[in-house]
N, C-alpha and C positions, 0 to 999 in steps of 0.2 A: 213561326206563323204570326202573321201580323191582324192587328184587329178588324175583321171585315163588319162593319157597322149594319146594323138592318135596324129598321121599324119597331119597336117593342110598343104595343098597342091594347095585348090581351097578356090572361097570364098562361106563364108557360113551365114547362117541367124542366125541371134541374136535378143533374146528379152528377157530382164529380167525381168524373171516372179515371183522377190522377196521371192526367196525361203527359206533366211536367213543364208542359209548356207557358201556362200563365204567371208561373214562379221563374224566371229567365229571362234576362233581358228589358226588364220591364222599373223605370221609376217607381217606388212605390213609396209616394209621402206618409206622412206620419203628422200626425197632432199631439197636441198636447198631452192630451188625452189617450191618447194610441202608448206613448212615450212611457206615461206614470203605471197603464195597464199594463204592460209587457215588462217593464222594471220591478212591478209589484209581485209580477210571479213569479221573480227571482235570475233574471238576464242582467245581468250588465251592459250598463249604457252604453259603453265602450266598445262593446260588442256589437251593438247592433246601430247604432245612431250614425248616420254619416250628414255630415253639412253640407249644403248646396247654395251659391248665391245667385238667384234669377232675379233679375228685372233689379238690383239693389235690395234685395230682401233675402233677409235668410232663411230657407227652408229645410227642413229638416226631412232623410229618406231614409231607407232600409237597406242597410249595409246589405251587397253583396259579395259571391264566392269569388276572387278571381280567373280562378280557373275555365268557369262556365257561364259566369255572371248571375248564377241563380241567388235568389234569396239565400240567407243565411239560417232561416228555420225550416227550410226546405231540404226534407229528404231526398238526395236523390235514387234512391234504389226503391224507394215505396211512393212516391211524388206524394205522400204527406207533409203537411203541416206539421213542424215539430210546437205550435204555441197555437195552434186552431183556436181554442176557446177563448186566447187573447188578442188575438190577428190584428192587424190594421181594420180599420172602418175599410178602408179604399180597398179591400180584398175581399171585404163580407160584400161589396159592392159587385166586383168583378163575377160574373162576365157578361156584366149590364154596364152601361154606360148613362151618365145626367152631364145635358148640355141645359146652357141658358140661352143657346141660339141654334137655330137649325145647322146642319154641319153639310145637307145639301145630298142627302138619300132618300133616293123615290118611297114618297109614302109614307114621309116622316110629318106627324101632329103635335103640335102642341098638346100637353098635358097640364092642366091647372091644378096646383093643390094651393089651398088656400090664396094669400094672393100670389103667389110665384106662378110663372109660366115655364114650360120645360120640357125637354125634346129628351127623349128614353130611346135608350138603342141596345142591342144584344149582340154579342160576339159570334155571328155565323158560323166561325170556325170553330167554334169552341164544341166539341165532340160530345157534352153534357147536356146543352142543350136540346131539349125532348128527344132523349136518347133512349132507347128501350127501357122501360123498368126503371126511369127514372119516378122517384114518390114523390118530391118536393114540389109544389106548384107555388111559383115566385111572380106576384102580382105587379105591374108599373106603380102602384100607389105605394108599394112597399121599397121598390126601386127610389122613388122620389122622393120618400122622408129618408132613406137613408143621403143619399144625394145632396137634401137640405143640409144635415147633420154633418154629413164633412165639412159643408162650403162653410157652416157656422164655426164649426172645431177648426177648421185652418185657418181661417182671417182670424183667431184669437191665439193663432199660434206663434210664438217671434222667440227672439234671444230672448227677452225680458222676462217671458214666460216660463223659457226654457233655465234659466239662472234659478228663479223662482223654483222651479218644480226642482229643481237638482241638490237645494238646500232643502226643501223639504222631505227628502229621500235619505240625505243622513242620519 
């Protein structure tokens, strides 16, 4: 299933109903900070950390399965999180989306937080999305600071970082 973008404008209900689908097939960067959480509650780097080099930069992602390309802390028989309470940022994010430019879906506004401007979208297919009996009500303002928070944690993410963090983990 691929990401069908809509308008995120109001807030809306969420409950993930472990469909499997947003854990497969899917880049899932990692920060610095993502990196030192998930090693701290006892993973190995080696396990989870894969390098990527875009644009001349090294980026850092979430190892996946061969087999099915799902994430590596993803259950597949219960489409749980095996590290939920330490996930990536870009995963407490999903399955909302933060642009700095419109992306060209009817009906899509700018949102201001502080001084950033930023276009908020929700994953139409995403089967959690004001699903019955969903409790959680997930605001755009709360979509945007997290959004902030990655753009800040990834531009401070590099090798030098990652050497860094890797010596302080011994």
């Amino acid at each position: 299933m691929r990401f069908k973008p809509r308008p995120f404008k109001k807030p809306i209900r969420f409950k993930c109903l472990f469909c499997l689908d947003c854990c497969r097939g899917r880049h899932v960067y990692l920060t610095l900070a993502d990196i030192g959480r998930i090693s701290k509650a006892g993973h190995d780097l080696q396990d989870f950390v894969t390098l990527s080099v875009e644009g001349g930069k090294v980026r850092f992602v979430l190892s996946v399965r061969e087999w099915d390309l799902g994430c590596i802390f993803h259950n597949p028989e219960t489409g749980r999180c095996t590290i939920h309470p330490v996930r990536p940022l870009i995963c407490r994010i999903y399955p909302f989306m933060v642009s700095r430019k419109p992306i060209g879906v009817e009906g899509e506004e700018p949102v201001e937080l502080g001084d950033a401007k930023l276009w908020l979208y929700y994953d139409a297919n995403c089967p959690g999305v004001n699903a019955e009996g969903a409790g959680l009500v997930i605001t755009p303002e709360e979509v945007a600071e997290l959004g902030l928070r990655f753009e800040k944690e990834f531009k401070k993410t590099d090798l030098d970082g990652f050497i860094e963090l890797l010596k302080a983990l011994d």
